[in-house]
N, C-alpha and C positions, 0 to 999 in steps of 0.2 A: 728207257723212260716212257716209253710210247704205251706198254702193257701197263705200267702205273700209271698211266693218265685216264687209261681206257678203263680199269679198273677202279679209280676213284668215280669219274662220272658214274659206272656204273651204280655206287653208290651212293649218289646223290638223292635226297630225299624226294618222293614225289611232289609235282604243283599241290597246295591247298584245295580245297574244295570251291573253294568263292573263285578261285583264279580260274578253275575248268571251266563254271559257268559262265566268270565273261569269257572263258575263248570260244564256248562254244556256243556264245551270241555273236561272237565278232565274227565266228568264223560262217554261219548260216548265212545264205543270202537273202534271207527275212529276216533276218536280226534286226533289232530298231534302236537306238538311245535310249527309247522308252523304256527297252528292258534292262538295260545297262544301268542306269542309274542309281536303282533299287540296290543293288548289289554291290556298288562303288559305296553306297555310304551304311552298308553294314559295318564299316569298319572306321570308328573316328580318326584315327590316326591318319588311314591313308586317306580319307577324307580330306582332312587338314594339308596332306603333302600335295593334291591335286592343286586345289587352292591357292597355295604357297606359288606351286609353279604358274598359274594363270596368272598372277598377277605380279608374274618375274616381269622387270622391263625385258628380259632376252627374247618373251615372245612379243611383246609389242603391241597385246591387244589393245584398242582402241577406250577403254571402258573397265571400271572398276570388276572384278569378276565375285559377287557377292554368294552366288549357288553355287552346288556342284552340279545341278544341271547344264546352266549358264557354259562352265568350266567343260564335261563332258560333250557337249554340243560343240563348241569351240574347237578342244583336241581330235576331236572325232574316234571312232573307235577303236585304231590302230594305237594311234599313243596312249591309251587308257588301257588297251593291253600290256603296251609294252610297261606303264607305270605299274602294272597289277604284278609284272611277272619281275619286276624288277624289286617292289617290294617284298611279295615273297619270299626270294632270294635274301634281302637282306636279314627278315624275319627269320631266317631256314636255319643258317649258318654262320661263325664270326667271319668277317671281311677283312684281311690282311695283306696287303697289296706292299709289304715292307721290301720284299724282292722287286720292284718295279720303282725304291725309291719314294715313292707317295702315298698315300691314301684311300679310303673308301670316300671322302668326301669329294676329294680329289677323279675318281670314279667318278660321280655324281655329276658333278660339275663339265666333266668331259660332256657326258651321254648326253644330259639336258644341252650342252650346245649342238652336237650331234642332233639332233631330233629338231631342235629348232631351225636349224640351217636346212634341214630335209623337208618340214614342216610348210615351212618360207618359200622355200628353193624348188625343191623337187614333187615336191605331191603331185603338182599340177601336170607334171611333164611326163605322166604317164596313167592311161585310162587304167588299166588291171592290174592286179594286186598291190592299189596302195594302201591298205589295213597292213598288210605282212611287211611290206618297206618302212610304214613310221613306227609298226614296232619294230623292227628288226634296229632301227636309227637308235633307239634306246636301249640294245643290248649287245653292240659289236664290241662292245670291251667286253664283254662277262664273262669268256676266257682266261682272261688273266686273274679272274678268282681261283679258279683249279690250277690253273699254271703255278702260280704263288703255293696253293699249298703242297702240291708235288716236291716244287723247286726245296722250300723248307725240309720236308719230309727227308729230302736225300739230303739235307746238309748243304746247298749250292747257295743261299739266300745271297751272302756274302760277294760271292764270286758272280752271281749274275748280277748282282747291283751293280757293282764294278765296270762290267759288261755293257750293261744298257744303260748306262746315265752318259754315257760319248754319244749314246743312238738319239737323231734331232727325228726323222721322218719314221713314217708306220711302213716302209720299206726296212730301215738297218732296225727297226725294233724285231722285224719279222725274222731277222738275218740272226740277231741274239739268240730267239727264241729257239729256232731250229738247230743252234749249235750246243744249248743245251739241255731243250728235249726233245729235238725229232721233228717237232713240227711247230706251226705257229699257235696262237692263240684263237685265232680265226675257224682254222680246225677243229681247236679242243671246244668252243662254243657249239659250229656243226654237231659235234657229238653230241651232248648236251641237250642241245635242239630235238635230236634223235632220240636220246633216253627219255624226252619230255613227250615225246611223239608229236613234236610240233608241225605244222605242214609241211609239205616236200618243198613248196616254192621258197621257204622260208631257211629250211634247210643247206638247199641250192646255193639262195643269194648269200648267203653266210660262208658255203664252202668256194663258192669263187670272188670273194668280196675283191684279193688282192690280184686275183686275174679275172676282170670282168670280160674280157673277148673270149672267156671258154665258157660261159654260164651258157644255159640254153637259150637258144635265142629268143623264145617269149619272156625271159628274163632278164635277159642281155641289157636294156637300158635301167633295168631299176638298179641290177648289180653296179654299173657306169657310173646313177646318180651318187649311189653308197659311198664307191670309190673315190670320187670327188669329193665327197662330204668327208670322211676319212684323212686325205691327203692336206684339207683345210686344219683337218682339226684332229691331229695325230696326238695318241695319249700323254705323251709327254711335252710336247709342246705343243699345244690349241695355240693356232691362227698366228704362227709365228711366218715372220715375210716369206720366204724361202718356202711355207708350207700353200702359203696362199698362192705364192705365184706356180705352184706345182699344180694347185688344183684350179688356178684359173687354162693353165695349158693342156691338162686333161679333159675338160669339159668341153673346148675346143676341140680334142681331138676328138671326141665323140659326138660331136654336133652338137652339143647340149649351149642352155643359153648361159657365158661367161658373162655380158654383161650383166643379166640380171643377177646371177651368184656377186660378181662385185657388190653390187647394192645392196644385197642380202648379209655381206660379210659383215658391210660395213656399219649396216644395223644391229648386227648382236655383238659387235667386239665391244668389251668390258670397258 
């Protein structure tokens, strides 16, 4: 299963043209908003989805979000990546997440929590590479787009539903995954990352999300905040007790601030 997975990424369609030039403002250490913005609203659509999300209560901004400047200023340009490369993706290919049980909106809904619990939570709690951390927040599911269509491909849909709808944590999701292709979902994104020639830090935090004590240690705490974020808000079950109290004692064990994450949970739960 491992060569078809590796083989399907390989196939996956290149980024868009708009999507390279914001990465490769976001990814410049001259890049500005200024130049971001121009290019976020070539396109209405995603225009419209920035927007939508600014003025989700989940992020909590204080004030109506009427521009997408306003909106891009606000997310900063890591979650404007991660929103660029996440619609792409939807743009690219159909989204069939029926092996896992649920849906692409259901997707959606995950990551947008994902990203704002990172957004809230963790930005602050680390001076370098937070552009690659809040987009990475808004594509640690995108694995289970290729997993999904493998799983179909070989005929398992059936049998891995079965599977994974007993899995409550992104631990036994992980445990499904591996016993029916090899590896996790987390992996098959790394790859992904890779074909997309996305940064190595980016790469990195992705391939050690669910063991952040092996990432390297200039990474070591964004991977940690991921993994909390993660443990809170695991795909199948977002912010369920047992997930929260996993990830308030994770954060802990990595020194990171628990009580502020309580605060923060308790601001985005639905």
């Amino acid at each position: 299963m491992v060569e078809k997975i590796v083989k399907k990424v390989k196939s996956l369609p290149p980024m868009p043209e708009s999507v390279t030039r914001v990465r490769q403002i976001c990814n410049d250490p001259e890049g500005t908003i200024k130049e971001l913005v121009p290019i976020v609203k070539q396109d209405p659509m995603f225009t419209a989805d920035i927007l939508k999300a600014a003025n989700s209560p989940l992020y909590g901004f204080s004030r109506q979000i009427t521009s997408v400047d306003q909106a891009v200023a606000l997310f900063g340009m890591g979650t404007i990546q991660g929103f660029a490369i996440s619609y792409a993706v939807r743009q690219s290919f159909p989204i069939d997440l029926s092996p896992y049980g649920t849906s692409h909106a259901h997707l959606m809904e995950v990551s947008s929590l994902q990203n704002s619990l990172t957004l809230q939570w963790g930005r602050n709690q680390v001076q370098t590479h937070q552009a690659e951390m809040m987009t990475l927040s808004l594509l640690m599911e995108l694995g289970k787009v290729v997993a999904s269509i493998v799983l179909a491909e070989a005929g398992k849909t059936e049998a891995f539903k079965k599977a994974v709808e007993k899995a409550e944590t992104a631990e036994e999701v992980d445990t499904v995954e591996k016993e029916f292709l090899g590896i996790t979902s987390e992996w098959i994104a790394a790859l992904m990352f890779k074909h997309w020639q996305f940064s190595d830090a980016m790469i990195e935090m992705m391939r050690h999300l669910m063991t952040p004590d092996e990432a390297p240690e200039e990474l070591r705490k964004h991977t940690q905040i991921l993994y909390v974020v993660k443990e809170a808000i695991p795909f199948l079950h977002p912010l369920c007790e047992p997930c929260v109290q996993s990830a308030y004692e994770a954060a802990d064990r990595f020194g990171l601030s628990a009580e502020t994450l309580h605060d923060t949970i308790e601001k985005i739960r639905p």
